[in-house]
N, C-alpha and C positions, 0 to 999 in steps of 0.2 A: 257602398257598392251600387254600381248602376243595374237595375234588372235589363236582361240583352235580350229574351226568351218571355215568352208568358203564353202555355197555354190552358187553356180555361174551358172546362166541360167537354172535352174531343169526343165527339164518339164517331169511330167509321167502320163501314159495314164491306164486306164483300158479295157481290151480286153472284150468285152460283146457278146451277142450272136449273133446278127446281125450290130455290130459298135465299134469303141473305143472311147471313152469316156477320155477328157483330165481330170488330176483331179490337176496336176498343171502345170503353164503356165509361164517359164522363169521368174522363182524364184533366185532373190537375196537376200543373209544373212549371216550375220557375229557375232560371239561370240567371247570376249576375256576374258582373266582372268581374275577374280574378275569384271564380268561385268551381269547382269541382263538383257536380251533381251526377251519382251513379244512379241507372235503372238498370235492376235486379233482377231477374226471374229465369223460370227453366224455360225452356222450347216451346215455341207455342205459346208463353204469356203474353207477346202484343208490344215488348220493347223496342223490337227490332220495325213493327209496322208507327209505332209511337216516332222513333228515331227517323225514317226515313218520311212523313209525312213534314215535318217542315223544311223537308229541301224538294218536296213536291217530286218523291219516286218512288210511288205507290203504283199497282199495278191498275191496268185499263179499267177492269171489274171493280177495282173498289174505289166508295165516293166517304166522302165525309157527312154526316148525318148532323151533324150537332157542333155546337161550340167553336172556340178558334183558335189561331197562332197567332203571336205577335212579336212581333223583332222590333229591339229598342222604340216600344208605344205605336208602331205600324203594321195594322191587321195583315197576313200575306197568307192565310188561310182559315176558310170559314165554308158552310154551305154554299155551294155556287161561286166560289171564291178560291182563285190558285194565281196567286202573283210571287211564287217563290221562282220562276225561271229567271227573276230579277234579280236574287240575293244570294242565290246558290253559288257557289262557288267562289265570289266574292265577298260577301256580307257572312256567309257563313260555310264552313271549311269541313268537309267531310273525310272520315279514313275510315275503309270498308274493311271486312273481316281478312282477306286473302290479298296479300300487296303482288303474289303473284298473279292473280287475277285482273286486278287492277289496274296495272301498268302495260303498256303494248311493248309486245316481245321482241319488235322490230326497230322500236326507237329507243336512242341512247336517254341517259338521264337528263342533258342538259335539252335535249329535243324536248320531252315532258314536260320541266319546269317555262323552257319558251312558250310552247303551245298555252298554258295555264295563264301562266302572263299578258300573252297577247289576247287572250278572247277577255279577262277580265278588268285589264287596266289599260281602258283606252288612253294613244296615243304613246304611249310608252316605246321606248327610242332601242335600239342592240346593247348597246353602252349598258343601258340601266338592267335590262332582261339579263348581262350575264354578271352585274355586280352584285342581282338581289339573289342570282342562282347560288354563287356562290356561297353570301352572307347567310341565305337560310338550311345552306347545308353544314354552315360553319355550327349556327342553332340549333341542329342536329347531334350535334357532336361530332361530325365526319371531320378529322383531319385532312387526308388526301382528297379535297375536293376535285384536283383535277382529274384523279383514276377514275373517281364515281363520275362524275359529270360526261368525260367520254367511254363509259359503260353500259352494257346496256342489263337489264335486270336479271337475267338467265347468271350474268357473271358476279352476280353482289349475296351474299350470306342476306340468309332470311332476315336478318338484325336490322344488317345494311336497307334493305327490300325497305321494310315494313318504316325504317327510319323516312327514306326517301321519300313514302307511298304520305308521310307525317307533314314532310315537308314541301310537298304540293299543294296541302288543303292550307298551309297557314301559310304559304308565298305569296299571297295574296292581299298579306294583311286582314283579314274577317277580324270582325269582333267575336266569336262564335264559331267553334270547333264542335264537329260530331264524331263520336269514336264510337262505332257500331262492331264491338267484341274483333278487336283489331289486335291482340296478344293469344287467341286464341291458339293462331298453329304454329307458337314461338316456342324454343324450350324456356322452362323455368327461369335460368339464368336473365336471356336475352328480354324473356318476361317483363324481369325487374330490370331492365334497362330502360325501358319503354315507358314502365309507368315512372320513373324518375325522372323521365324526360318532358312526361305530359306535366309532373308537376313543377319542373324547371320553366316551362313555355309558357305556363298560365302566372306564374308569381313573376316572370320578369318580363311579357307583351303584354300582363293584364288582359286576355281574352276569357271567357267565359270557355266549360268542357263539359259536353254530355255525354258521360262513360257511361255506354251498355255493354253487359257482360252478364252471363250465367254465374262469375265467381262471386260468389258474397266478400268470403275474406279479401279477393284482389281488390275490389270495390271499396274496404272498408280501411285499404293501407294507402289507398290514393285521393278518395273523395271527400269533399266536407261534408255532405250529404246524403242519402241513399233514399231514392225510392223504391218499393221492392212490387211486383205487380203479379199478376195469376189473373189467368183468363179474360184481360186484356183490361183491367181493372189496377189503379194504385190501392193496394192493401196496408202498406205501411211506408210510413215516409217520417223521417226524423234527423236528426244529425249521426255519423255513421258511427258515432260510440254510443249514442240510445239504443242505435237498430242493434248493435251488434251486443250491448251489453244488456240491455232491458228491453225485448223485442214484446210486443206487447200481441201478437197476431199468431196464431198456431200456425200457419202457413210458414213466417218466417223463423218462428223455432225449428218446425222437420227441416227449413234449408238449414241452420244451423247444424241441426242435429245430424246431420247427411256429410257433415264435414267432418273426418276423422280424427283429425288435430284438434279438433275443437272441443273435443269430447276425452 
């Protein structure tokens, strides 16, 4: 498998009003092809500032202190270094927590997937923008593409939503998907749709997946990996039947032990 992701020592800080505030602390991680890599943790442990730091959407106040990113062996963050407005979107495919949030309430679905197309795939003709809208809602699992494509999102089940919102970030082709706790406001059910979908996407485009999520178990029935983190630091990282079977970090027993089923 090819490594797509490599970061190495991250640490970034946020500048406050009287102090800076670390939010991560000499961060390592790795994604390769066709590979499934969860980061773990409760609110506030620095997944969510980790996940959105290599597509460069970190807020004003906070900078990067230490270490880097790298996408397939190409630094595109480091100190003084932010060349992800080049690979965002294209090179690598984001799906944010709320697809209601996400998606504008005024454009149908095949308006979305155009706009994404045309800003990432120069030159690209009508013809190909509504063969690849199609085909990646086919990737989807959406039967009735035409319903969804002239829809707009207020009218699609949260499934539908959240599928859609799936298949903007990987219409693109990326080598590199980010799922920043994207099952979250799903029921159970449509839950388990979603993560069988992320692992249908990655075993048959061979793209790389970084699943962040607060569910340890969601995490450990989708990923090959888990890193688990607290206070903006990786505490434990292993393959997701070590973490889950032999956790070796008191941290990640209380998440364990905090799951009812589990016990």
């Amino acid at each position: 498998m090819t490594e797509l992701l490599t970061i190495s020592g991250l640490s970034i800080s946020a500048r406050l009003a009287d102090c800076d505030l670390r939010l991560l602390d000499d961060v390592d991680l790795a994604v390769r092809r066709g590979q499934i890599v969860g980061v773990v943790g409760e609110s506030g442990s620095g997944k969510t500032t980790l996940a959105r730091s290599v597509v460069g959407l970190l807020e004003k106040n906070v900078r990067v202190d230490g270490g880097s990113i790298s996408l397939a062996g190409e630094q595109v963050v480091a100190p003084g270094v932010d060349l992800t407005a080049g690979v965002r979107g294209g090179q690598v495919g984001m799906v944010f927590q709320d697809a209601s949030r996400s998606l504008n309430p005024l454009m149908k679905v095949r308006a979305h997937l155009a706009e994404v197309l045309h800003r990432h795939v120069p030159g690209i003709d009508k013809d190909e923008v509504r063969r690849r809208s199609v085909e990646v809602l086919e990737q989807m699992r959406i039967t009735d593409t035409a319903r969804v494509l002239d829809s707009y999102p207020h009218q699609l089940s949260g499934g539908l939503r959240q599928r859609v919102a799936i298949g903007l970030a990987v219409v693109t082709r990326p080598s590199l998907v980010i799922a920043d706790e994207c099952t979250t406001a799903l029921d159970v059910t449509t839950q388990t749709k979603v993560v069988e979908l992320f692992r249908t996407l990655v075993d048959e485009l061979g793209i790389g997946l970084l699943f962040v999520t607060h569910d340890l178990m969601l995490a450990s029935d989708l990923c090959d990996e888990i890193a688990v983190m607290s206070s903006g630091r990786v505490v434990e990282q292993g393959t997701a039947l070590h973490v889950l079977e032999s956790p070796e970090q008191d941290y990640t027993r209380r998440l364990l032990a905090a799951i009812p089923a589990w016990n």
